[in-house]
PQR file of N, CA, C, O and H, with PARSE charges and radii, in Angstrom:
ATOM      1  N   UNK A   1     108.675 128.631  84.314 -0.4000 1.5000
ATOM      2  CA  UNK A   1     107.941 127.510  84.842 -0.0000 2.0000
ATOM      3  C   UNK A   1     107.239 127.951  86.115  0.5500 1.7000
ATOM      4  O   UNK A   1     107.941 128.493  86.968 -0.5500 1.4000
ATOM      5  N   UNK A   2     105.993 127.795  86.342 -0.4000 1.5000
ATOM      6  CA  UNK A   2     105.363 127.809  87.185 -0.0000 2.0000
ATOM      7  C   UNK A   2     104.731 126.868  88.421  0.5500 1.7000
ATOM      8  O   UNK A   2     103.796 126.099  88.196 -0.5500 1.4000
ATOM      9  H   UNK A   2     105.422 127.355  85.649  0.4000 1.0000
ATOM     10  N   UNK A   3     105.274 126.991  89.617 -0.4000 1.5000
ATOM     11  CA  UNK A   3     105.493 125.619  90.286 -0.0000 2.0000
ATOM     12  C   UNK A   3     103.656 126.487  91.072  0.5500 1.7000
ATOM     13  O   UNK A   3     102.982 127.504  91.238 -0.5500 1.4000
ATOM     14  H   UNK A   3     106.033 127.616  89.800  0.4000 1.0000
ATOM     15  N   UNK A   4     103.777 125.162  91.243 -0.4000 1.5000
ATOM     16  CA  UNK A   4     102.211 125.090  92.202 -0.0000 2.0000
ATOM     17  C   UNK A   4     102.198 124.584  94.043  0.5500 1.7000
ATOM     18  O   UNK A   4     102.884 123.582  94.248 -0.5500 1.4000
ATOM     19  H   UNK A   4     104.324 124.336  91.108  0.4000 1.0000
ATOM     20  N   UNK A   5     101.583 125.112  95.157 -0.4000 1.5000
ATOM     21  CA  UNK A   5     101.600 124.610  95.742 -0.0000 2.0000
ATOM     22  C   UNK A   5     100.784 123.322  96.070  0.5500 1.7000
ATOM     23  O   UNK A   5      99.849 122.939  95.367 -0.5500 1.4000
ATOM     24  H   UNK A   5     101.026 125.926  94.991  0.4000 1.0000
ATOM     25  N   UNK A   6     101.076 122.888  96.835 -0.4000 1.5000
ATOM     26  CA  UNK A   6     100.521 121.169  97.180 -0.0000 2.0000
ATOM     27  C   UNK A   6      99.579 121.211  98.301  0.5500 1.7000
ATOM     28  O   UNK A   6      99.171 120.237  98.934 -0.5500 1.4000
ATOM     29  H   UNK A   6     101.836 123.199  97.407  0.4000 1.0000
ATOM     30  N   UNK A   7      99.261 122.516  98.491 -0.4000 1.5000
ATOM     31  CA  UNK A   7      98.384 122.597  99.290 -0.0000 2.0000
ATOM     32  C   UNK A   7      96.872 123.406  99.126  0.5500 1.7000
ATOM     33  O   UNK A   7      96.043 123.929  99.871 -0.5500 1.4000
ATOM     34  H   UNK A   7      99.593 123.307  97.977  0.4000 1.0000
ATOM     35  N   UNK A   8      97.064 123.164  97.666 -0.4000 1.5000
ATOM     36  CA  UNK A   8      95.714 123.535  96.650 -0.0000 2.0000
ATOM     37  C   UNK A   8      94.873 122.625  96.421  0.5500 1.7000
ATOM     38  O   UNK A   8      95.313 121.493  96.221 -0.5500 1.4000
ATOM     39  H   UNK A   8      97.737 122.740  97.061  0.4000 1.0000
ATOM     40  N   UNK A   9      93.593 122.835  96.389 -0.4000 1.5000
ATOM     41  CA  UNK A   9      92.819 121.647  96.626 -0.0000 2.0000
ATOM     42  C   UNK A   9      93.228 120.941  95.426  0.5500 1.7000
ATOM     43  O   UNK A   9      93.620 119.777  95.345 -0.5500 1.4000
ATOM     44  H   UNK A   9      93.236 123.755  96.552  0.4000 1.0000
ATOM     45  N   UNK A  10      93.093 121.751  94.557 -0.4000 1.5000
ATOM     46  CA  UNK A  10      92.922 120.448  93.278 -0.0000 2.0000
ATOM     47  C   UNK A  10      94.222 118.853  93.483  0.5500 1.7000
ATOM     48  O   UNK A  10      94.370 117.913  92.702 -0.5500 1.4000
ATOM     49  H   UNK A  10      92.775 122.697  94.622  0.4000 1.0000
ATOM     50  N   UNK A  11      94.828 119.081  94.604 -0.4000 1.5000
ATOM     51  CA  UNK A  11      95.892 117.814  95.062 -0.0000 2.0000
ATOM     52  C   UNK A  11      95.110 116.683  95.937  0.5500 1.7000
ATOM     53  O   UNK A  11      95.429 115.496  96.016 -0.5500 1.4000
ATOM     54  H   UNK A  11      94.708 119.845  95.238  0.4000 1.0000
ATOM     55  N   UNK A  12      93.664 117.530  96.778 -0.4000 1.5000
ATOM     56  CA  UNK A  12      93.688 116.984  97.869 -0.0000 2.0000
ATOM     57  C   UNK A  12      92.967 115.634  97.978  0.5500 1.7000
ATOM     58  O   UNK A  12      92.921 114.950  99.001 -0.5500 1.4000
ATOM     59  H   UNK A  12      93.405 118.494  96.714  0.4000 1.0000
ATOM     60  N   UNK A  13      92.387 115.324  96.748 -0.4000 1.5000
ATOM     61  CA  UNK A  13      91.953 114.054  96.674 -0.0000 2.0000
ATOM     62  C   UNK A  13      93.102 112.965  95.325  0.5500 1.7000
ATOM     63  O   UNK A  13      92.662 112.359  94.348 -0.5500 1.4000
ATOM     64  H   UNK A  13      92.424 115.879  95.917  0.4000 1.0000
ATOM     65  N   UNK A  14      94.026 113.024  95.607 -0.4000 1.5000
ATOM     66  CA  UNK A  14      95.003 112.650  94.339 -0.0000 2.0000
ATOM     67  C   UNK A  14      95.765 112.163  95.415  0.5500 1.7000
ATOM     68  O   UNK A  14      96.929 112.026  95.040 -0.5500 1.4000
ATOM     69  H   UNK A  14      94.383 113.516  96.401  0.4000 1.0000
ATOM     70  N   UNK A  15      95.614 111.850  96.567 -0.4000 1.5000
ATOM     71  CA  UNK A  15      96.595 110.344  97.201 -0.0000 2.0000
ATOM     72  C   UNK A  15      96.463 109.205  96.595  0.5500 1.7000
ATOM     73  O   UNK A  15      95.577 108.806  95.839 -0.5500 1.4000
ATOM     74  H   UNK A  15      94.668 111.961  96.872  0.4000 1.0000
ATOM     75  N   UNK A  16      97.900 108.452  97.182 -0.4000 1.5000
ATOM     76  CA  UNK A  16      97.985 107.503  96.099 -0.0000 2.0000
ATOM     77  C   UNK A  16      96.950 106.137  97.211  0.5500 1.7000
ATOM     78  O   UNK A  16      97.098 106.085  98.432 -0.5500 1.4000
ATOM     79  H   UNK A  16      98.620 108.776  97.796  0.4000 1.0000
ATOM     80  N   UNK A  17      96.088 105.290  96.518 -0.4000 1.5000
ATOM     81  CA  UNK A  17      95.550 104.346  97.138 -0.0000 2.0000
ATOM     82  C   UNK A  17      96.543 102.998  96.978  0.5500 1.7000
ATOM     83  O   UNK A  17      97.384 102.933  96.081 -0.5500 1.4000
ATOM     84  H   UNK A  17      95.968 105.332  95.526  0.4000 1.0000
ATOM     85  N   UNK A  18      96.348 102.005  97.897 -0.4000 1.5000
ATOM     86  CA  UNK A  18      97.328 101.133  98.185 -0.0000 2.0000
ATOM     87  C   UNK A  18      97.531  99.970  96.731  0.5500 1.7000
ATOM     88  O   UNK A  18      98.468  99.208  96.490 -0.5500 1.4000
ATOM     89  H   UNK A  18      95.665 102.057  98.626  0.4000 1.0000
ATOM     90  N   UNK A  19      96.287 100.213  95.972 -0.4000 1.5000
ATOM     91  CA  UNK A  19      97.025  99.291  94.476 -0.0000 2.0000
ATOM     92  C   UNK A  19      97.678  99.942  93.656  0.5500 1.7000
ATOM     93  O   UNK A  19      98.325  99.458  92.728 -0.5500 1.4000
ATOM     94  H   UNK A  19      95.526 100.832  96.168  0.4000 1.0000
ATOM     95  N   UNK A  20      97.535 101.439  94.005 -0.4000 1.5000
ATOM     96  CA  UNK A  20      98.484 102.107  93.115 -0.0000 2.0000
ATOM     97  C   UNK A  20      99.828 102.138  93.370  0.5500 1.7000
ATOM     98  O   UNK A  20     100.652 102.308  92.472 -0.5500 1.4000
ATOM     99  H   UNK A  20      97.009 101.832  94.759  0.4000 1.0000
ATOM    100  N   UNK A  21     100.255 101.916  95.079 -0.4000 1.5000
ATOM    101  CA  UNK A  21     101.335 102.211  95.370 -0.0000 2.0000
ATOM    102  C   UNK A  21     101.870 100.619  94.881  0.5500 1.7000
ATOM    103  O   UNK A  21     103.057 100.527  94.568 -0.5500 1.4000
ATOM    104  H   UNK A  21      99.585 101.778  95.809  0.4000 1.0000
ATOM    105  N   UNK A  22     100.966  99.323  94.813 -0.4000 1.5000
ATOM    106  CA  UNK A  22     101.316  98.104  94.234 -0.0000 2.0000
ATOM    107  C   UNK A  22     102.313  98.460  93.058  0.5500 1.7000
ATOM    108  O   UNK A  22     103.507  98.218  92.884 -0.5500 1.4000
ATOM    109  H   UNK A  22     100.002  99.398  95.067  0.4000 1.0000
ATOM    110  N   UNK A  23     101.162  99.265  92.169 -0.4000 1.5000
ATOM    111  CA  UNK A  23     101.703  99.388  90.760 -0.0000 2.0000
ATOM    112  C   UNK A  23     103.229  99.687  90.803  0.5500 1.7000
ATOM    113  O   UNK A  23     104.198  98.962  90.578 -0.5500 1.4000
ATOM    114  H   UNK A  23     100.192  99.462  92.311  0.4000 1.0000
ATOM    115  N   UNK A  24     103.124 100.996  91.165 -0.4000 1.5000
ATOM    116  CA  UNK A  24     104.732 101.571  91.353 -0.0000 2.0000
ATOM    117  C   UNK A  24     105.790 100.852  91.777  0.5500 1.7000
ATOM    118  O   UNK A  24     106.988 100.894  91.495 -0.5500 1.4000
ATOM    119  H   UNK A  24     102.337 101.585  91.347  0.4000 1.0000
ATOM    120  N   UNK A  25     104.846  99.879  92.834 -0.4000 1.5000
ATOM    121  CA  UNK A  25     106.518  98.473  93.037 -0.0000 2.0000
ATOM    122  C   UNK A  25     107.095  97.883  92.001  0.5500 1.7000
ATOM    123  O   UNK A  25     108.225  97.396  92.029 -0.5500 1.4000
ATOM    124  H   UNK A  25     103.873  99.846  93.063  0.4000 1.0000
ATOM    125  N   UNK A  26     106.454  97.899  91.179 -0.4000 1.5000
ATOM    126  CA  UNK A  26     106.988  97.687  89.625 -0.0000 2.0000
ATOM    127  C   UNK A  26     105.958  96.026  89.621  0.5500 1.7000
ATOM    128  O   UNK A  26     106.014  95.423  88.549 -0.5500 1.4000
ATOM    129  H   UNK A  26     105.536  98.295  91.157  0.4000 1.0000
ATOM    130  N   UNK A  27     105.187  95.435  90.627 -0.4000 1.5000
ATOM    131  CA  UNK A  27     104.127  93.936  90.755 -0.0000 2.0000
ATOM    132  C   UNK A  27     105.281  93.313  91.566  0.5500 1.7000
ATOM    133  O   UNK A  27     105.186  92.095  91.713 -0.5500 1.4000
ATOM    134  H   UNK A  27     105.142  95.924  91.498  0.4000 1.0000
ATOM    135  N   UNK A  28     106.226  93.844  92.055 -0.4000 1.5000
ATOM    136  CA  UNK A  28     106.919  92.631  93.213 -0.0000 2.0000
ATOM    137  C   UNK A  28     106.166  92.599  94.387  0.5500 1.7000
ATOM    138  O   UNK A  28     105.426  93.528  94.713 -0.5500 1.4000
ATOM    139  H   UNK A  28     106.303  94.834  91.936  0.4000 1.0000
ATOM    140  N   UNK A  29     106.332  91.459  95.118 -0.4000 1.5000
ATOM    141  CA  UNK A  29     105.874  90.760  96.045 -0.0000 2.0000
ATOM    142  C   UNK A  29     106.714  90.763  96.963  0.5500 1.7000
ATOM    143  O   UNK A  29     107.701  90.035  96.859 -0.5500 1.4000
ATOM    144  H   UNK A  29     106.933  90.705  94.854  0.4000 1.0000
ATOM    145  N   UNK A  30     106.488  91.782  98.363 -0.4000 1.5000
ATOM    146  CA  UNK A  30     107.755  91.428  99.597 -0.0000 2.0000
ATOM    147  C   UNK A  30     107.361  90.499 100.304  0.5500 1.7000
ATOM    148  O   UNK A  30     106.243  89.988 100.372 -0.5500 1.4000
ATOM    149  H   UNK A  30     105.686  92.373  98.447  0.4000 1.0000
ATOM    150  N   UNK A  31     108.722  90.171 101.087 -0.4000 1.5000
ATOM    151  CA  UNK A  31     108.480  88.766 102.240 -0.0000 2.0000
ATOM    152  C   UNK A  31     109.282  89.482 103.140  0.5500 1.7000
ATOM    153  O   UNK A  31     109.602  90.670 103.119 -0.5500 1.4000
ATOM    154  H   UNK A  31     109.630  90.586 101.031  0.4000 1.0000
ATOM    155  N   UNK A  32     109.644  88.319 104.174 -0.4000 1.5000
ATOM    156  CA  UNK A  32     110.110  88.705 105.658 -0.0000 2.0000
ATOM    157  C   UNK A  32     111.298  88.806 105.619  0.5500 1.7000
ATOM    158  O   UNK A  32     111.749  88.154 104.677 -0.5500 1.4000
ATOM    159  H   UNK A  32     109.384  87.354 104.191  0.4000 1.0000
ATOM    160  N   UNK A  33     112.171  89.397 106.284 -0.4000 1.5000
ATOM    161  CA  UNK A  33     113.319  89.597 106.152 -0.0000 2.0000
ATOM    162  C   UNK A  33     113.916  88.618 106.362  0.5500 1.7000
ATOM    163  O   UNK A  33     113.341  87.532 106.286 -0.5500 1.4000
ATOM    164  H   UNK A  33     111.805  89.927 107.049  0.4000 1.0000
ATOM    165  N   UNK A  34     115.807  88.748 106.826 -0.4000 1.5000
ATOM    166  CA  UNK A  34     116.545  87.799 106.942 -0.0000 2.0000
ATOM    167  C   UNK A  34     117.929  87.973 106.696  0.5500 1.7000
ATOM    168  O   UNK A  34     118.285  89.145 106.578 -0.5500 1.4000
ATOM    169  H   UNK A  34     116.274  89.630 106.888  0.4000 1.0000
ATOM    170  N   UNK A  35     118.553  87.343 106.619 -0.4000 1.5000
ATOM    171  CA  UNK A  35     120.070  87.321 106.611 -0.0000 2.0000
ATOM    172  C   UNK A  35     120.555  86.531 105.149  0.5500 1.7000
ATOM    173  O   UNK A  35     120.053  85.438 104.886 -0.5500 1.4000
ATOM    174  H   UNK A  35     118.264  86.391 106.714  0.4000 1.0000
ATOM    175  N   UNK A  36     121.344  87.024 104.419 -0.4000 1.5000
ATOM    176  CA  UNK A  36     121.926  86.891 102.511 -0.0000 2.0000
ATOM    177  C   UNK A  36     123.256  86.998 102.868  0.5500 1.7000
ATOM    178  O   UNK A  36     123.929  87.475 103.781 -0.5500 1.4000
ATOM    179  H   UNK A  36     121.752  87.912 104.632  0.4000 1.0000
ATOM    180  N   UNK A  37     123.452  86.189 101.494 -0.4000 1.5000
ATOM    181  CA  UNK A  37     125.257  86.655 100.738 -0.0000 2.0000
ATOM    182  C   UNK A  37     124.564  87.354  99.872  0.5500 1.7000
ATOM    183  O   UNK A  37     123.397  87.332  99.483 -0.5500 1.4000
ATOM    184  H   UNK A  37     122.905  85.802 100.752  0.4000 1.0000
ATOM    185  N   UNK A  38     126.007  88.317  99.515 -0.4000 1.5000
ATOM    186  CA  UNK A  38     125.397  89.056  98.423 -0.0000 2.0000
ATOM    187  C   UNK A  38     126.415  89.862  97.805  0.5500 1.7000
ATOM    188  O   UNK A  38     127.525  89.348  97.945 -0.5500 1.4000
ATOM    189  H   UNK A  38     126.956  88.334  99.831  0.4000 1.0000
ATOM    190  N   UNK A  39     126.425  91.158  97.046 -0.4000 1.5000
ATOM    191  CA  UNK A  39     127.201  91.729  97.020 -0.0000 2.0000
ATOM    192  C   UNK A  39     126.868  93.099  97.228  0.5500 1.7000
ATOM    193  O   UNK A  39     125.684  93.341  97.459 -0.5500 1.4000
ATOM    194  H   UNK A  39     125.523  91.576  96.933  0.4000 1.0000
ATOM    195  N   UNK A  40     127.973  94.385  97.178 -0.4000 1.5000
ATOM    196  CA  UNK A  40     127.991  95.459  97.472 -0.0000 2.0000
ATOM    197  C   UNK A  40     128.489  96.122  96.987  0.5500 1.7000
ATOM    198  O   UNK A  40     129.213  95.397  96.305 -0.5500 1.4000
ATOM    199  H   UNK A  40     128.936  94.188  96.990  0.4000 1.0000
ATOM    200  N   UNK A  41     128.686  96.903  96.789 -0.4000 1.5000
ATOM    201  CA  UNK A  41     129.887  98.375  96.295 -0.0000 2.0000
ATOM    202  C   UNK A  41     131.234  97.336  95.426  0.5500 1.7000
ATOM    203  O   UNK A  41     132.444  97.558  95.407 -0.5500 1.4000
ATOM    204  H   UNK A  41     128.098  97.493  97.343  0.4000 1.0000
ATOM    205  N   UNK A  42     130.313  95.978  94.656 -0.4000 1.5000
ATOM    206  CA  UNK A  42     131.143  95.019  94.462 -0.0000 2.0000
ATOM    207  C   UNK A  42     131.578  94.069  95.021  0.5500 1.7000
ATOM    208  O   UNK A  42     131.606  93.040  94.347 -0.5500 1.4000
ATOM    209  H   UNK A  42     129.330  95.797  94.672  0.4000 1.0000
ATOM    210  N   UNK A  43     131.971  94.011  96.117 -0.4000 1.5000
ATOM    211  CA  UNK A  43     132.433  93.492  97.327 -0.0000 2.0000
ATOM    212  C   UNK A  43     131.370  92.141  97.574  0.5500 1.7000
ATOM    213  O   UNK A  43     130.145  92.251  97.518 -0.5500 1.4000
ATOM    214  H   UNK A  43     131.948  94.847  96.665  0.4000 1.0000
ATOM    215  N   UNK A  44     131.954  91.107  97.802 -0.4000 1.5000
ATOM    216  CA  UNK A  44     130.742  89.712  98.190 -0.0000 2.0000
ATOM    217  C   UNK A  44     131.028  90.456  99.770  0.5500 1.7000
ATOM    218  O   UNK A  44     131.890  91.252 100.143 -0.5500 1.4000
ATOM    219  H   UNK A  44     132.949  91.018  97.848  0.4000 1.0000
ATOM    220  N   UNK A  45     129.869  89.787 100.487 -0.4000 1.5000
ATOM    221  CA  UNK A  45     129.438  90.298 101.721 -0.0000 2.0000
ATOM    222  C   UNK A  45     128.184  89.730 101.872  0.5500 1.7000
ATOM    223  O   UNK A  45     127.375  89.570 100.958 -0.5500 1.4000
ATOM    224  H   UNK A  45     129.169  89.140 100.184  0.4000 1.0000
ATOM    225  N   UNK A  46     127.948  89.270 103.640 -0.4000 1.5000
ATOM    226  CA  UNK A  46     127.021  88.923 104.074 -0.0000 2.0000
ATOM    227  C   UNK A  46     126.262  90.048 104.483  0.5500 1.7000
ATOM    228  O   UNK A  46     126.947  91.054 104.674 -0.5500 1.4000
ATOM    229  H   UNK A  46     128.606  89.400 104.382  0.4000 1.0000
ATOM    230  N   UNK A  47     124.640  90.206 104.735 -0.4000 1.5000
ATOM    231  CA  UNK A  47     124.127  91.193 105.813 -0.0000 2.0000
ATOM    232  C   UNK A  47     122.778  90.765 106.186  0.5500 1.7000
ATOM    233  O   UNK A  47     122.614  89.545 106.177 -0.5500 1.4000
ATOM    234  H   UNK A  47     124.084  89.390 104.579  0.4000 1.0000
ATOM    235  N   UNK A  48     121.959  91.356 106.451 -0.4000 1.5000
ATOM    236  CA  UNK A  48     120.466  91.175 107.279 -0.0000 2.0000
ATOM    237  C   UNK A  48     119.778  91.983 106.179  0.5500 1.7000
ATOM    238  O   UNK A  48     120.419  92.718 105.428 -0.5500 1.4000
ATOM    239  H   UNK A  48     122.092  92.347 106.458  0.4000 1.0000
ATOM    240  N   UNK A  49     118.631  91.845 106.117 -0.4000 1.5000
ATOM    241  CA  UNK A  49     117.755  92.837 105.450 -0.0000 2.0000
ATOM    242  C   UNK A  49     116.408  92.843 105.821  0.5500 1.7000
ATOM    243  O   UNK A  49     115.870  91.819 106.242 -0.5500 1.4000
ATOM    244  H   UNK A  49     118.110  91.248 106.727  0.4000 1.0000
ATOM    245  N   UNK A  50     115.882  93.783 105.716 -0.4000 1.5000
ATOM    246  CA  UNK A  50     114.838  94.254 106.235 -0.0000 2.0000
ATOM    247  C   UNK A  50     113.553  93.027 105.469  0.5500 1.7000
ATOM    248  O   UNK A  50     113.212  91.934 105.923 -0.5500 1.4000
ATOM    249  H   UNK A  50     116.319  94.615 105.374  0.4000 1.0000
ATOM    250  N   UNK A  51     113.190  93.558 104.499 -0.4000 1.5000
ATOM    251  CA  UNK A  51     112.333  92.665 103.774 -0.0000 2.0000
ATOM    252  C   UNK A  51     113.078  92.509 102.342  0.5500 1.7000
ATOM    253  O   UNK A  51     113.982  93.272 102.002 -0.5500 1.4000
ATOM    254  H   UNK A  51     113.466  94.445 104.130  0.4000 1.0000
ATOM    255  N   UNK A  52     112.565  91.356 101.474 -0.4000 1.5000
ATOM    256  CA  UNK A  52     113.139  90.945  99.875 -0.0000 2.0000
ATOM    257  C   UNK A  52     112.007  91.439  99.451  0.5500 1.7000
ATOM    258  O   UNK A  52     111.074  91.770 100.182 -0.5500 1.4000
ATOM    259  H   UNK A  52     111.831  90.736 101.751  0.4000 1.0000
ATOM    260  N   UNK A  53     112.048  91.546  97.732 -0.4000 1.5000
ATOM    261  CA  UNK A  53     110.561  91.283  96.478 -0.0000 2.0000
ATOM    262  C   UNK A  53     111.356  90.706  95.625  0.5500 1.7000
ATOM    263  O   UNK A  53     112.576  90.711  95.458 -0.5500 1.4000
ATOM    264  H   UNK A  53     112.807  91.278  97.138  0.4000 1.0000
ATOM    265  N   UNK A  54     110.017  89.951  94.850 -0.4000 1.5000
ATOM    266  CA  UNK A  54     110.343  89.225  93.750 -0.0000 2.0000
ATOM    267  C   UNK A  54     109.830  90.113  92.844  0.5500 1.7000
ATOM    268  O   UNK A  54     108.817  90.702  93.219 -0.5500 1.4000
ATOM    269  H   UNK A  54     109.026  89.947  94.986  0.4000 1.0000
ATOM    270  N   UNK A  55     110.284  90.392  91.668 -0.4000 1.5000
ATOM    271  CA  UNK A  55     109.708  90.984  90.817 -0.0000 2.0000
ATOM    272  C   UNK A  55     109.267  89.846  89.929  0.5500 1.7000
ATOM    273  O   UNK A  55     109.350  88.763  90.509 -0.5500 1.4000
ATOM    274  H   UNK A  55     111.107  89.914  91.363  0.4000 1.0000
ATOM    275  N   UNK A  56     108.663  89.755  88.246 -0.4000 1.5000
ATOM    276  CA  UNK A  56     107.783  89.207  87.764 -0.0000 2.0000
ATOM    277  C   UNK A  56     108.570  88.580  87.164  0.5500 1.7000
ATOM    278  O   UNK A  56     108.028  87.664  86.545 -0.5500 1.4000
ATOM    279  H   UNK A  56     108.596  90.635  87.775  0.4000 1.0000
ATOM    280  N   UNK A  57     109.856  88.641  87.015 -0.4000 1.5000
ATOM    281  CA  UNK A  57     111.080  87.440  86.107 -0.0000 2.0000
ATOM    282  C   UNK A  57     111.891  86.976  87.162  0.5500 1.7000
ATOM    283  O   UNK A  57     113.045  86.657  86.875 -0.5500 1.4000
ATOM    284  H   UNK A  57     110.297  89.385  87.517  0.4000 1.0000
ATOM    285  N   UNK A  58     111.546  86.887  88.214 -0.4000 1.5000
ATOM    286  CA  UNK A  58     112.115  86.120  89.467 -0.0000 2.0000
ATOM    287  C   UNK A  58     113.161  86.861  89.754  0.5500 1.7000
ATOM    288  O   UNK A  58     113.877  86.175  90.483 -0.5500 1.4000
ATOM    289  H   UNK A  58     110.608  87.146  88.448  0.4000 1.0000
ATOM    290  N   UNK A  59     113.711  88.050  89.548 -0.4000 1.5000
ATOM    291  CA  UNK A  59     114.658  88.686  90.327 -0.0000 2.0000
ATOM    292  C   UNK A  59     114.175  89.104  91.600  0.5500 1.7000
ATOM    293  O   UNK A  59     112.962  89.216  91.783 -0.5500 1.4000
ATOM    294  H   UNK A  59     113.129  88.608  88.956  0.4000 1.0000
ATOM    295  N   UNK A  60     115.065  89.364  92.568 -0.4000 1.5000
ATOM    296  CA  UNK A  60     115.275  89.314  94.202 -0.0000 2.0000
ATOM    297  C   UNK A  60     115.840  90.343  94.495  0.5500 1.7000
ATOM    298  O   UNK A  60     116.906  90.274  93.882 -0.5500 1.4000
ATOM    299  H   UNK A  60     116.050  89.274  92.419  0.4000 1.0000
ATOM    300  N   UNK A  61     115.810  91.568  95.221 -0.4000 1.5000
ATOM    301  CA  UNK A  61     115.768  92.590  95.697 -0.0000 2.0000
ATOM    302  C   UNK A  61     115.706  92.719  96.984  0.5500 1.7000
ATOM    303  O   UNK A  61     114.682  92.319  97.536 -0.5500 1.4000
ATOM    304  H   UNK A  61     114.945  91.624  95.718  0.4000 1.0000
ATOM    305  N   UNK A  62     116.749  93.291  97.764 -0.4000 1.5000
ATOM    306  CA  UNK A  62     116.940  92.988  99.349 -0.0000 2.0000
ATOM    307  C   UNK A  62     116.861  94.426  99.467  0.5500 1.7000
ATOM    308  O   UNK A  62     117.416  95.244  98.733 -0.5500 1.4000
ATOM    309  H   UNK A  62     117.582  93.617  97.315  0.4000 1.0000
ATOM    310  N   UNK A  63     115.957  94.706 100.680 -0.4000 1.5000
ATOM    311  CA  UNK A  63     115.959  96.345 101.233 -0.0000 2.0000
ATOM    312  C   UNK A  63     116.206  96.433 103.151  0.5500 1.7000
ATOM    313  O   UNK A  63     116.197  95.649 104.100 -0.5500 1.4000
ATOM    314  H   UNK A  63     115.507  94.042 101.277  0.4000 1.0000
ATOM    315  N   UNK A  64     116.368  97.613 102.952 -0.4000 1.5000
ATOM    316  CA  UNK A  64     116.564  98.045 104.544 -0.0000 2.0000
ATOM    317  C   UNK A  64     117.685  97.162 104.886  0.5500 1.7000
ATOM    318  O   UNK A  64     117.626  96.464 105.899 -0.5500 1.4000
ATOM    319  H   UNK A  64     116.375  98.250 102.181  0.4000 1.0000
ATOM    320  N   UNK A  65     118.942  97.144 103.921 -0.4000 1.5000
ATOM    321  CA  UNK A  65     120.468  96.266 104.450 -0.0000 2.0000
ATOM    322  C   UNK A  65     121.257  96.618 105.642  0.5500 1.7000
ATOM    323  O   UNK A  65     121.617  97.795 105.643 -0.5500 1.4000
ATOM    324  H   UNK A  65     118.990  97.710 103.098  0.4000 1.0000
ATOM    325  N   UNK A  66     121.628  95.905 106.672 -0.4000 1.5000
ATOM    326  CA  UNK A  66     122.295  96.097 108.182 -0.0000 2.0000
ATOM    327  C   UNK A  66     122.965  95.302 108.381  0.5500 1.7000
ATOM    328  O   UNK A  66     122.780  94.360 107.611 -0.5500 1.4000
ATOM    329  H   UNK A  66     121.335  94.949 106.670  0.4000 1.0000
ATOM    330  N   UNK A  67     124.085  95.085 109.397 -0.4000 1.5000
ATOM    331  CA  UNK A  67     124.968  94.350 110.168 -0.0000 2.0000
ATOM    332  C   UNK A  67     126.142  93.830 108.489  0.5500 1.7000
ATOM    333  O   UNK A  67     126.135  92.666 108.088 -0.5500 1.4000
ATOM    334  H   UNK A  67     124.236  95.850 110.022  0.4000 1.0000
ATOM    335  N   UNK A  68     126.633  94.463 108.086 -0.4000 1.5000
ATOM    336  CA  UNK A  68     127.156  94.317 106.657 -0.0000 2.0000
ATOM    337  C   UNK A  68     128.629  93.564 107.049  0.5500 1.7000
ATOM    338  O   UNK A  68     129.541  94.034 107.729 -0.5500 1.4000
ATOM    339  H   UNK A  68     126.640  95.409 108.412  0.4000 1.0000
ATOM    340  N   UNK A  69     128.586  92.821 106.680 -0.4000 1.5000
ATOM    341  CA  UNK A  69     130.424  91.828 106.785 -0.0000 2.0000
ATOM    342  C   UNK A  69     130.675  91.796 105.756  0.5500 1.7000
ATOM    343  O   UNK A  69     129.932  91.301 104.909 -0.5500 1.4000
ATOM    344  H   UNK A  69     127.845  92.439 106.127  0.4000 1.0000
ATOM    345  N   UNK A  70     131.874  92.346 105.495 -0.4000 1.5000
ATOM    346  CA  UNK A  70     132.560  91.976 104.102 -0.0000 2.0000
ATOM    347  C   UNK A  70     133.311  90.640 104.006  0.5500 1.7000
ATOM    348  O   UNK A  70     134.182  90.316 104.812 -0.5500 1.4000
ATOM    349  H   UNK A  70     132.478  92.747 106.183  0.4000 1.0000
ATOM    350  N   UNK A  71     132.945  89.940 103.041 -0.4000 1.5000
ATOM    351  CA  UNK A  71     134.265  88.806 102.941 -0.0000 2.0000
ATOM    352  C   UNK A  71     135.051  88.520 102.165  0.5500 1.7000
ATOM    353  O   UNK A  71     135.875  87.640 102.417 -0.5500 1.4000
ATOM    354  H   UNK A  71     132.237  90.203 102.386  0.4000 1.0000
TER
END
């Protein structure tokens, strides 16, 4: 296998533009962060999160999780 460097032109116009990086969210929609119940490693637990998305069948997705209480 022959690996290529990334610093050959033929890369240098192949950034990703910002509807593409849409695409790859899979079409979820983030909002503002906040504070959830939720669960963890199984565990119910409260925490903070950075921002949510909805994806396109209404599932909810919490990122950037902090201040974690288990209960």
């Amino acid at each position: 296998m022959k690996l290529e460097s990334l610093k050959l032109n033929k890369f240098k116009g192949d950034s990703l533009k910002k509807e593409q990086m849409f695409m790859l969210n899979g079409g979820r929609v983030a909002s503002e962060g906040g504070r959830t119940e939720g669960t963890m490693n199984g565990r119910a637990c409260i925490y903070d999160y950075g921002f949510d998305s909805t994806g396109p069948n209404g599932q909810v997705t919490y990122h950037n999780r902090s201040n974690i209480v288990y209960t």
